[in-house]
N, C-alpha and C positions, 0 to 999 in steps of 0.2 A: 304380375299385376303391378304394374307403376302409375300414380295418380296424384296428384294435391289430393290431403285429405280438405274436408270440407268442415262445417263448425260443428255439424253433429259428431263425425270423425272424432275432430279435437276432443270433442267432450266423453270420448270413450268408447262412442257406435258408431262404426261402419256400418251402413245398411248396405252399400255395397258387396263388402264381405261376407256379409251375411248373408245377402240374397246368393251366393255363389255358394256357400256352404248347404242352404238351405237345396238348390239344385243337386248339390252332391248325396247327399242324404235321400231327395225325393228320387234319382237315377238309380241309387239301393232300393228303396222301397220297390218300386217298379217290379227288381228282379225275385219278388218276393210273391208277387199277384200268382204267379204258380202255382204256389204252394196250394191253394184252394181251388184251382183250376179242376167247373168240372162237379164240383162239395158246395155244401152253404157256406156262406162267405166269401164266393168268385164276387172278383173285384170288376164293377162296371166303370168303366170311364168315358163318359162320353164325349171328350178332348183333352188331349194330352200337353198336359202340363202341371208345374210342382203346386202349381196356387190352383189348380182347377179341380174340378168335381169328380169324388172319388166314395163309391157307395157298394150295397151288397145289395141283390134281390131278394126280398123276404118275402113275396107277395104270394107263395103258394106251400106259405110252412103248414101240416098239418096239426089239429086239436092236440094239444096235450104237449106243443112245442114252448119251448120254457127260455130266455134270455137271461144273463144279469153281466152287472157293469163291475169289473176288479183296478184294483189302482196298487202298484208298488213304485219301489225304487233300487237305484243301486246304492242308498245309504254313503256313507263314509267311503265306501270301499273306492271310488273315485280317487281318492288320494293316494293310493297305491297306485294305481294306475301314472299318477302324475308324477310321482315318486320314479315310478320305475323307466318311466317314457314309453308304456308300451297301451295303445289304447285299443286294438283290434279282439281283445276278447271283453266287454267291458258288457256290451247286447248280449253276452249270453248270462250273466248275472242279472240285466236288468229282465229280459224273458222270461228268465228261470222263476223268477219273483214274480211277475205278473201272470205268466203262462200256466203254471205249478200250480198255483192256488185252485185253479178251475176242478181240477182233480179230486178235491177233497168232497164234491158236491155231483163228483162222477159228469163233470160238462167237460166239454172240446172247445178248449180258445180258438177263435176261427179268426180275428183281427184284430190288431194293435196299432196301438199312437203314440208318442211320445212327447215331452216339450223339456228339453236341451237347453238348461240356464247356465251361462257360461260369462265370466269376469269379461274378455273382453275378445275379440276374433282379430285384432289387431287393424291395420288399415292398409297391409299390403297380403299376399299372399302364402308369407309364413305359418301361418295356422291350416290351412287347407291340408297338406299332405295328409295332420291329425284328423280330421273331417274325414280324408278318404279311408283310416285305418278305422274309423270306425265304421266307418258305409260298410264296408268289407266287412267286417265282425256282425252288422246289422242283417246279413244276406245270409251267414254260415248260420247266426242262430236262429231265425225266424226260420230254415228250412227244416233246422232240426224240431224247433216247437210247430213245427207247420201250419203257419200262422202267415197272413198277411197283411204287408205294415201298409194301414191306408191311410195316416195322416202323421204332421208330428208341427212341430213349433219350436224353433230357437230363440230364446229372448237372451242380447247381451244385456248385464245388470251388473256396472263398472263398482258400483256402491256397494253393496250387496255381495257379491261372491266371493268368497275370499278361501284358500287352501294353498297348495304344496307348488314351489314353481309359477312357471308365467302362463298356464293355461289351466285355470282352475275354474270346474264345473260343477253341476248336478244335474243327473238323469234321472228321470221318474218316465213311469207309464203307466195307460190305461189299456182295458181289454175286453173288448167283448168274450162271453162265452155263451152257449148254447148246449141244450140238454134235452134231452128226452123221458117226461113223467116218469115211465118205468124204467127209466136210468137213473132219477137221482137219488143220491146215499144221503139217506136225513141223520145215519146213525143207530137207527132202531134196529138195520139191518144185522150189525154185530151181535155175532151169538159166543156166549161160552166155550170154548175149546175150540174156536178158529186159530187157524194159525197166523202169523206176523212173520212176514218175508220182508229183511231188510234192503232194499237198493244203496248201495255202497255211494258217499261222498269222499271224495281226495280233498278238497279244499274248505275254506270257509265259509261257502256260500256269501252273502251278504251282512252275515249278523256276528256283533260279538267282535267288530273291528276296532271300536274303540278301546278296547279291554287288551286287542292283542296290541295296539300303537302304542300304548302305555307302556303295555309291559317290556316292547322290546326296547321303545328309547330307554326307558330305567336305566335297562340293561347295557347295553349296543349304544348311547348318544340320538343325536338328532338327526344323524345320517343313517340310523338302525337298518333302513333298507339296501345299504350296502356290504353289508356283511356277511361274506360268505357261510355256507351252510350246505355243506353238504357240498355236488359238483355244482348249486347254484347259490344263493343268495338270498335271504331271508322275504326279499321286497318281491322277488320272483316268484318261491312260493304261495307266500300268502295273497298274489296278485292269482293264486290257480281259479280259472275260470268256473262258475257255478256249472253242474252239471242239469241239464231238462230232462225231464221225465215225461213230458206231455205226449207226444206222439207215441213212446212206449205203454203210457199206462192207457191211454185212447186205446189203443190194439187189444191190450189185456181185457177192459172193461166192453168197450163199445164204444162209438161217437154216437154222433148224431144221424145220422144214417148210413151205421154198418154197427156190424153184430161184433163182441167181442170175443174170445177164445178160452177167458178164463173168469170162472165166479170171483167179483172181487165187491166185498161186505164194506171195505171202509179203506180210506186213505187218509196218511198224515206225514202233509209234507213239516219235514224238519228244518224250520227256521227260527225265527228270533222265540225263545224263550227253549230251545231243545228240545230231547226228546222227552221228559216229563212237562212239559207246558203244552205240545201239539198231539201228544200219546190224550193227552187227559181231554185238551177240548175235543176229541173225535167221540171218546170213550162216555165221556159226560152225562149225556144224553140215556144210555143204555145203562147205566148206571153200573156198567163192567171196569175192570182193570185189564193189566196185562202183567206176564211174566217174558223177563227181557233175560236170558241167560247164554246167549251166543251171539251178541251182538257185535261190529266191525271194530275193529282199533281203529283209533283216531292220526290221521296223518302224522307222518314224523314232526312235520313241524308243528301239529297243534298241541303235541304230545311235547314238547321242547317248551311253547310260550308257556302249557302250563306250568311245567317244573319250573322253569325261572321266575315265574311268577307266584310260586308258591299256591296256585289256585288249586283247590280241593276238591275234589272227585265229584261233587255233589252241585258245586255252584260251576263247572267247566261242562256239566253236562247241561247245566240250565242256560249257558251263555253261548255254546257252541253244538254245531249237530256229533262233535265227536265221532266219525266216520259215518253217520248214518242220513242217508239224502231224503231218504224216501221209507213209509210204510205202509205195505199193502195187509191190508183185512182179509185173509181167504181159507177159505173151507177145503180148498184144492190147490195145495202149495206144490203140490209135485209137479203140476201144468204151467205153473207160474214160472219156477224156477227154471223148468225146460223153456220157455218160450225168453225168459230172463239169456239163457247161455246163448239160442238161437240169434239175438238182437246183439249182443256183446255188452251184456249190462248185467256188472260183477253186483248177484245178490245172494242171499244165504235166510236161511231159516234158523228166523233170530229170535222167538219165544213163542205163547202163544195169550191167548184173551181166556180170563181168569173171573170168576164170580163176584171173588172182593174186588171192591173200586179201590182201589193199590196197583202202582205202578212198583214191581220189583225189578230193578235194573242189576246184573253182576257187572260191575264196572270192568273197565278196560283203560281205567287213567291212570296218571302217574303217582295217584298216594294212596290208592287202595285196590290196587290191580286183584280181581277176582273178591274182592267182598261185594256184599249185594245195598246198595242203595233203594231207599224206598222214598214213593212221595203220592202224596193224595191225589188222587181223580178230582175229587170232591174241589 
């Protein structure tokens, strides 16, 4: 794309650029309408195009069919990305966050939006390839959340965006989900002596990025993402892509019309505040606790920011999921964990729900490996 920019151009925004970015993204979305092909949430279009009319048929939901609206983002973590120059896993942090959440209320995300605020897409076609690394990454995770993207928005905001490098953004999104009366988990459901099966995390999800930036410049300088570690490099790991759980724990629990395979009492996805912040608002309610005594070790590398960082077992659990993605509530952990090995989703039977409203944790960090942490429900 060769052109005279124009005065809007000059001033920061191509609409031009934009509008072609915006086609790149809506040609990903498209390849996503599948995913609900067929389920609630098949995507009607009734002419094809990125600015045209794109809806779900609800017109024959039956009594006791339930909606609600969820909003995340990919936080900070964006700047690893820009750090690192790699942008095609960037959708499955931003789904994992919007898609994930649905879970905890026992609903099936059936469709997503986005709006992609980005410093500036420049005035020739240098930015594009980044557009398509992420269309690409927008396709792989929406099939794994099985979810269909039916709208989104990029606004350039030359003023306003400022981060790592010459292509600095923020992703957020919105999500419908859908549920079924005698599907959803209000938390009453949890009973005493259920078990807690943990779904394994490799990365750092979204949360707790500011904490590890700190720590590693400290350490490492202003280029900290360059630093080898291991056969890769610091900015590489901590860029590891958020893992989803929604299509997995849908199968477990049940969607919106199909049956599940395994009794599951409560879910608590582990993100910003850890597992004593997401353990305790599930648990809250029931006025239970949990005993956490085989829980995952924390990636190599979360287990490295925190020893350089001097962080202490008790606040890296509050700041970081510390290897643990996901926790399922269930009375039947042996069906879980079997249907867990059949999917290829590394999990393990990591405590269980306890009478006192006390979360006991045996730590798995780096300053008190095997002592037991405790923290209020309350």
């Amino acid at each position: 794309m060769s052109k005279q920019p124009n005065a809007y151009a000059l001033a920061g925004v191509d609409v031009d650029v934009e509008a072609e970015a915006s086609r790149i993204l809506y040609e990903a979305s498209k390849k996503t309408f599948e995913n609900r092909a067929g389920k609630i949430g098949e995507v009607v279009t009734p002419f094809d195009d990125f600015a045209g009319l794109k809806m779900i048929d609800i017109s024959k939901l039956p009594e006791g069919s339930y909606m609600s609206l969820g909003f995340d983002g990919c936080g900070t973590k964006v700047e690893i990305a820009q750090r690192v120059s790699r942008f095609d896993t960037m959708a499955f942090d931003l789904l994992a966050m919007v898609c994930d959440d649905a879970l905890i209320r026992g609903g099936e995300t059936i469709v997503a939006g986005s709006v992609f605020d980005v410093k500036s897409l420049g005035t020739d076609d240098r930015f594009l390839p980044v557009m398509r690394q992420i269309a690409d990454g927008y396709i792989a995770a929406a099939k794994e959340a099985n979810v269909a993207i039916i709208n989104g928005e990029i606004a350039q905001l030359p003023s306003i965006i400022a981060g790592y490098g010459d292509f600095p953004f923020s992703w957020s999104a919105g999500a419908i989900w859908v549920a079924r009366k005698e599907k959803l988990l209000t938390g009453l459901e949890i009973q005493a002596g259920d078990a807690i099966v943990m779904l394994e995390e490799t990365g750092f999800r979204c949360n707790g990025l500011s904490l590890v930036r700190k720590t590693f410049q400290k350490t490492h300088g202003d280029e900290w993402h360059t630093a080898p570690f291991g056969n890769s490099t610091l900015g590489e790991l901590t860029l590891t892509p958020s893992r989803i759980y929604s299509r997995f724990v849908v199968g477990l629990h049940g969607g919106f019309d199909t049956e599940g395979s395994c009794a599951i009492n409560g879910v608590a996805h582990i993100t910003g505040g850890g597992v004593p912040e997401k353990m305790a608002r599930v648990l809250r309610r029931s006025k239970l606790g949990a005993r956490l005594n085989n829980v995952f070790e924390p990636a190599e590398i979360m287990a490295y920011c925190q020893k350089i960082g001097v962080i202490s077992d008790h606040d890296a659990y509050r700041a970081w999921n510390m290897g643990q993605g996901m926790a399922l509530i269930t009375p039947e952990p042996d069906a879980v964990l079997a249907e867990a090995k059949k999917y290829g989703m590394n999990a393990r039977l990591a405590g269980e729900i306890i009478a006192e409203p006390k979360i006991y944790l045996t730590s798995k960090g780096t300053e008190k490996g095997g002592q037991e942490l405790v923290y209020d429900v309350e």
